[in-house]
C-alpha positions as CSV (number, residue, x, y, z in Angstrom):
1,X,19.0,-8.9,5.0
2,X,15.3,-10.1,5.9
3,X,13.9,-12.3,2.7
4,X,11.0,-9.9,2.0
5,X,9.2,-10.0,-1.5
6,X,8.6,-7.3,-3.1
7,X,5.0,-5.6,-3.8
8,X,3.9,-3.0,-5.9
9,X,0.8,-1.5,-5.8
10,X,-1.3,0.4,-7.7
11,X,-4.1,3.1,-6.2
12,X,-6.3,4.1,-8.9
13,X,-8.0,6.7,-6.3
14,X,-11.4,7.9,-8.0
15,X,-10.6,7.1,-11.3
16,X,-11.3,4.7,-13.7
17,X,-15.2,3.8,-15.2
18,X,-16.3,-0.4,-15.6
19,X,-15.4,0.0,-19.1
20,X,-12.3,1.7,-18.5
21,X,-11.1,-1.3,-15.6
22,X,-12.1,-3.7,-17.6
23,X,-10.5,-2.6,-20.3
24,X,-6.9,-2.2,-17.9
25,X,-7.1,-5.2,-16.7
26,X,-6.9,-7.1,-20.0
27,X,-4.4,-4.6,-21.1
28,X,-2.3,-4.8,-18.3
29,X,-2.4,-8.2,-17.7
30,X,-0.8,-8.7,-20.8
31,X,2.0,-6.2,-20.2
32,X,3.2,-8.1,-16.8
33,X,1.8,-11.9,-17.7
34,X,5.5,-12.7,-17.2
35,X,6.5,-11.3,-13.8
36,X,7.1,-13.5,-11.3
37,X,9.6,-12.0,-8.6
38,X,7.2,-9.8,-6.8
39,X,3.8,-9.5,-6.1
40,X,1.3,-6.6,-7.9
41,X,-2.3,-5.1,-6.6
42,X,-4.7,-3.3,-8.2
43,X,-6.5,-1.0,-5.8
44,X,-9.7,0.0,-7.9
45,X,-12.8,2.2,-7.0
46,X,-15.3,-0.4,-5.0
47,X,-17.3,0.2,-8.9
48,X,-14.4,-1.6,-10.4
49,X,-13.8,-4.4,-8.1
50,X,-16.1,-6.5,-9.7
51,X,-14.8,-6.0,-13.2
52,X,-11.5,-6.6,-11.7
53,X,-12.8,-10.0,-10.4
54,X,-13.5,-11.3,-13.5
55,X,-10.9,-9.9,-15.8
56,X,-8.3,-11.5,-13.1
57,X,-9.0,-13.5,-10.4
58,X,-6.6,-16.4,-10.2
59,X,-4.6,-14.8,-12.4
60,X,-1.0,-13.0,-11.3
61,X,-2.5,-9.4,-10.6
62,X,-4.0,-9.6,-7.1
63,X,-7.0,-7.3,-6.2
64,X,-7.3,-4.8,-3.4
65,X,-9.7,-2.0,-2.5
66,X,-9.2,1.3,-0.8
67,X,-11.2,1.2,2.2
68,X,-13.5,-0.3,4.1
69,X,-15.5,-0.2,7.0
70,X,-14.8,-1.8,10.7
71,X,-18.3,-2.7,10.9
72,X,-19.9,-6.4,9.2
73,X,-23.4,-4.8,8.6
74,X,-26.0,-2.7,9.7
75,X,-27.2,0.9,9.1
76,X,-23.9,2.6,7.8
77,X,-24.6,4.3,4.6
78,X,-22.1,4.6,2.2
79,X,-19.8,2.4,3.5
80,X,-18.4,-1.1,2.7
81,X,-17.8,-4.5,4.7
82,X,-14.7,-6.7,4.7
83,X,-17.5,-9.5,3.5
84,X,-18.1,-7.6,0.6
85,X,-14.6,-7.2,-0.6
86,X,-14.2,-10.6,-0.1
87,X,-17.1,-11.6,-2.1
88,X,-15.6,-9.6,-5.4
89,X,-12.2,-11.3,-4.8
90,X,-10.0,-8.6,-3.0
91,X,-7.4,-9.7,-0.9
92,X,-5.9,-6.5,0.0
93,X,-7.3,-3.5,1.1
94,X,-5.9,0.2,1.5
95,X,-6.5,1.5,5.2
96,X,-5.8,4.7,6.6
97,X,-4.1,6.6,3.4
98,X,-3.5,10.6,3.8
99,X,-6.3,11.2,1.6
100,X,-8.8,9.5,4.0
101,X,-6.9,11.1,6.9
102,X,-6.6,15.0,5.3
103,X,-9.9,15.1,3.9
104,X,-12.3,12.8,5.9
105,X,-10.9,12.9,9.5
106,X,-10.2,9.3,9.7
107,X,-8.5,9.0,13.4
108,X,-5.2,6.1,13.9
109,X,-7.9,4.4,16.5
110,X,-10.7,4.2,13.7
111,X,-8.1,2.9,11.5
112,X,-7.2,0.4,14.2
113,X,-10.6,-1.0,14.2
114,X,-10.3,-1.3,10.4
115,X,-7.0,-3.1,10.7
116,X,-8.1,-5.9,13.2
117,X,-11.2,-6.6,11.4
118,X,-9.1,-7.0,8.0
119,X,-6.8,-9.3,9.5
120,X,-10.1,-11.3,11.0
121,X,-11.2,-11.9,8.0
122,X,-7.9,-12.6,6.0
123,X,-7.5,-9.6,4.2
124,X,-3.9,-8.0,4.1
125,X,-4.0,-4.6,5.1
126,X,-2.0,-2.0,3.6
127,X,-1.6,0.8,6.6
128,X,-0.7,4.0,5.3
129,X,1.3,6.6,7.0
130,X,2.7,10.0,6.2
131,X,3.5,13.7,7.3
132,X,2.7,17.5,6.3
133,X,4.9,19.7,5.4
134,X,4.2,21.2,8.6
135,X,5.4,18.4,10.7
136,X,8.5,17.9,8.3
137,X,9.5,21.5,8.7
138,X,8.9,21.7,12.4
139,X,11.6,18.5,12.6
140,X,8.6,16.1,14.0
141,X,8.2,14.2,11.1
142,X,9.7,10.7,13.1
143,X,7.7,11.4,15.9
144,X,4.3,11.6,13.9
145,X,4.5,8.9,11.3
146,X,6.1,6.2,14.5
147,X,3.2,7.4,16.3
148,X,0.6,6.7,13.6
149,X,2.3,3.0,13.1
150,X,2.1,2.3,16.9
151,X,-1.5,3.6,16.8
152,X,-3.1,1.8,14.0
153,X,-1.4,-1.4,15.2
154,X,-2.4,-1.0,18.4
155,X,-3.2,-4.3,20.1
156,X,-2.7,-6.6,17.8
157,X,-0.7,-10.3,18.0
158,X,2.7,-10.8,16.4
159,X,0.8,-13.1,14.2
160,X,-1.5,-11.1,13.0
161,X,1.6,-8.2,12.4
162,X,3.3,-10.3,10.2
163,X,0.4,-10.3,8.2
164,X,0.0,-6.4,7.2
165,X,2.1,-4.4,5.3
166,X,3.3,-0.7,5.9
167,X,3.1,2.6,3.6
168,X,4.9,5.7,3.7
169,X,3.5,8.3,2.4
170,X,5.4,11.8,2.6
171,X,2.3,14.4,2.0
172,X,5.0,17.1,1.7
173,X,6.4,15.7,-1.1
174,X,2.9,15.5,-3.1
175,X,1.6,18.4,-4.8
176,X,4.1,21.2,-3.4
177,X,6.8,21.4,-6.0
178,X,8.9,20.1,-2.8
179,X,10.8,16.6,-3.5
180,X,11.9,13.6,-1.8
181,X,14.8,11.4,-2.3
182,X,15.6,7.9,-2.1
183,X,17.7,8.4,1.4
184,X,14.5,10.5,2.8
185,X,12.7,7.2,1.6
186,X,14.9,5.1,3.7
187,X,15.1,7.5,6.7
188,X,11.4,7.0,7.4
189,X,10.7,3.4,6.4
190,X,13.7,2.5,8.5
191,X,12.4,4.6,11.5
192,X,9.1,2.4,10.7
193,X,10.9,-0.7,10.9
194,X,11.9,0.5,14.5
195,X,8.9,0.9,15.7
196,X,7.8,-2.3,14.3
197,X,10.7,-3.8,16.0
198,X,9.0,-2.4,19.3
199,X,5.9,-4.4,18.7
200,X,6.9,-7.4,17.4
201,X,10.8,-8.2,18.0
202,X,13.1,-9.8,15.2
203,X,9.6,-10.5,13.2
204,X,9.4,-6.9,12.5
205,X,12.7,-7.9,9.3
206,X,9.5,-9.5,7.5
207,X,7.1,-6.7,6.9
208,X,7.1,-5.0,4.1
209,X,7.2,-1.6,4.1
210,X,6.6,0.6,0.7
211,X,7.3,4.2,-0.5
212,X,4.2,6.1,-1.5
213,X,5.9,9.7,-2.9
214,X,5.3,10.5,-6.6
215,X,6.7,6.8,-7.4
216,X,7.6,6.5,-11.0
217,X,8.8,4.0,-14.2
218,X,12.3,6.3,-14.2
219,X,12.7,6.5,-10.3
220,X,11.5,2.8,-8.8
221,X,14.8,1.0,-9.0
222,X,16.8,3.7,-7.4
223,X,14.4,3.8,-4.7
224,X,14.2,-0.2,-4.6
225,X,18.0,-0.1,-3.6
226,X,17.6,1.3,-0.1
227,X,17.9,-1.1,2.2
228,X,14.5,-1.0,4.0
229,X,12.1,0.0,1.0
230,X,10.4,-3.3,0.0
231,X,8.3,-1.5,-2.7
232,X,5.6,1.3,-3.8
233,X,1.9,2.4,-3.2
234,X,2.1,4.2,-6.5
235,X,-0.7,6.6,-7.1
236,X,-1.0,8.6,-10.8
237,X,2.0,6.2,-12.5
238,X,-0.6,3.4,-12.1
239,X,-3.6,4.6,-14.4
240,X,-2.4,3.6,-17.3
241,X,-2.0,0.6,-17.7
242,X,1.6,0.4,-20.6
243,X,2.9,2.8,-18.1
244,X,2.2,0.8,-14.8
245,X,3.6,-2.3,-16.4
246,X,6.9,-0.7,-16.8
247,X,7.6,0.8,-13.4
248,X,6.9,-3.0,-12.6
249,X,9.6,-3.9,-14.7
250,X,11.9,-1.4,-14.2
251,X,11.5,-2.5,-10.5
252,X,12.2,-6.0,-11.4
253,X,16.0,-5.8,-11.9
254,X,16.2,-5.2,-8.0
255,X,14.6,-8.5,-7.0
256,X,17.2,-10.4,-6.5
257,X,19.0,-7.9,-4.0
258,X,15.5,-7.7,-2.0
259,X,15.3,-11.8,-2.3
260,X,19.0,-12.2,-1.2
261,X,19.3,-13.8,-4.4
């Protein structure tokens, strides 16, 4: 098995006050100060990101936001730069997650844009993926998320696709009383893995790919055992902070198989 590390990382969505981040972070910080076999994001509200900065910059917890725009500058209100996240310390940023796709019509070429002006500026994407229950039901679930992958990445170098990492979202499984299991994890992140394979070869064993489905402190590990899940975009489980810390730890124990320890 490919030497991948692990990652966990947190989406705090629209949630969370300065206050409130600030007072996470120390929290938090605390909680994981010990962890050293995997790597852990925070990805705050663009409010938060500066709190975030100073509460942990060069400290184990990296920081990443949850969008951004393609552009550098100009007359795009409400948006946000790459230069900007950079300047409040992110190193990661969220691109093309379900919520940005169901609610605000974000398109796999927009997101493409986004993803080759991250990786210009050396910020590690995290490119989301997912289907609707629709999709899953009609038996085209494979088809859709491969086809999102080989859209968003459209393009772009082997280099610069062994820099990005990979989330799988399953938007049936969230909010429908509907579940997914650990093998329906590794079904679609290996199918990912294959289409990665299709743009860059052998170098496609070094991505990471995460699970992004109701990930939680009693369910991480189990998930962590299939063979092509390198991790978790965890959404809710991530707010608070005690809570956060412990999925991270519970996740821990699995290191070692993901390291080829």
């Amino acid at each position: 098995m490919a030497n991948r590390r692990p990652v966990i990382a947190g989406n705090w969505k629209m949630f969370k006050t300065v206050s409130e981040a600030e007072d996470y972070a120390v929290k938090f910080l605390e909680e994981v100060k010990d962890v050293t076999d995997l790597d852990i994001i925070l990805c705050a509200p663009f409010t938060a990101l500066y709190p975030l900065k100073n509460e942990l910059e060069e400290s184990i917890v990296h920081i990443g936001a949850q969008n951004m725009a393609w552009a550098d500058q100009g007359a795009y209100t409400g948006e946000i730069s790459a230069q900007m996240l950079l300047d409040v310390a992110c190193t990661y940023v969220i691109l093309g997650h379900s919520e940005r796709r169901e609610m605000f019509g974000e398109t796999d070429e927009e997101i493409n844009k986004k993803v080759s002006k991250a990786l210009a500026v050396g910020l590690t994407p995290i490119v989301c993926c997912g289907e609707n229950l629709n999709l899953r039901e009609e038996g085209k679930a494979v088809e859709r998320v491969q086809g999102q992958v080989s859209r968003a990445l459209a393009g772009l170098s082997t280099e610069d696709l062994s820099k990005i990492i990979v989330a799988y979202e399953p938007i049936w499984a969230i909010g429908t009383g509907k579940t997914a299991s650990s093998k329906d994890a590794q079904e679609m992140c290996a199918s990912i893995r294959a289409t990665l394979t299709g743009l860059m070869g052998l170098a496609a064993e070094k991505v990471p790919i995460l699970y992004g489905g109701s990930v939680k402190a009693d369910n991480i590990a189990e998930l962590m055992t299939e063979p092509d899940v390198d991790g978790a975009l965890v959404g809710g489980a991530s707010l608070d902070p005690v809570s956060f810390a412990n999925l991270i730890l519970n996740a821990n124990p699995m290191v070692a198989r993901v390291e080829g320890k």
